[in-house]
N, C-alpha and C positions, 0 to 999 in steps of 0.2 A: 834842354828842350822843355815846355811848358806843358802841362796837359793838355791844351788844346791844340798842338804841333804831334805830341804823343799820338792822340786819339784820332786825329784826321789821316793821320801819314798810315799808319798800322793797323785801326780797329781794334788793335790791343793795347791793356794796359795793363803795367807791373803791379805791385802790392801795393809801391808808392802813388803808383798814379789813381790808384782804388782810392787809396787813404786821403789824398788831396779832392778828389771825384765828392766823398761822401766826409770830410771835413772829420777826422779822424786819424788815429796813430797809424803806422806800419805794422807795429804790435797788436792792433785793436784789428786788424786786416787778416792779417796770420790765426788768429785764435777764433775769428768768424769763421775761418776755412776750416781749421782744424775741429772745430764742434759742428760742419756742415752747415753754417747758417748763410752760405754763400751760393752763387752756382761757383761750381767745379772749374779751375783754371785750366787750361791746355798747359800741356808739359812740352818745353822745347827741350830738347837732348837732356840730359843727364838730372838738371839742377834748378833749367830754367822752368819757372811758370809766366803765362801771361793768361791775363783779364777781357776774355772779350765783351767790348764796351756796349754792343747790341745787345747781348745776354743781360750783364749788368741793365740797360734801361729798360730791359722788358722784365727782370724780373722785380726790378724797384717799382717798376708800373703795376707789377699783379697784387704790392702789397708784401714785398720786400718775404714770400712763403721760408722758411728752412729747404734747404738741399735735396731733401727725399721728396717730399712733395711737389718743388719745382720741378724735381726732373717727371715726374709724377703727370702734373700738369702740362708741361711740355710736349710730353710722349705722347698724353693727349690728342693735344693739339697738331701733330705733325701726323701722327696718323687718322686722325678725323672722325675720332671716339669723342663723344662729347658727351659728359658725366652726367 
């Protein structure tokens, strides 16, 4: 399946489909999440993570923030505090 069959079918996307997304390793994928420079992947059962693609382009759009702040910003914006 391609990223673009991935991303239309699901709205989610793996580590791998991040890493092809943003033209980079699965390792280099893994180690943004683990130092928070990501948003937060949703946990399927046990083991699984997936990427949602809406999150990823809205926070590549705000300036690609660190994890604390995005959700920061986020929380923001969903409750309609505006800093």
């Amino acid at each position: 399946m391609s990223f673009t069959e991935e991303q239309t079918s699901t709205q989610t996307i793996s580590d791998a489909g991040v890493a092809q997304k943003y033209g980079v390793t699965v390792r280099t994928v893994r180690l943004w999440d683990a130092k928070g420079l990501i948003p937060r992947p949703r946990k399927i059962g046990d083991k699984t993570k997936r990427h949602s693609v809406q999150e990823l382009d809205a926070w590549f759009c705000a300036g690609c923030p660190p994890r604390a702040e995005w959700e920061r910003m986020r929380g923001e914006r969903l409750s309609g505090v505006v800093a």
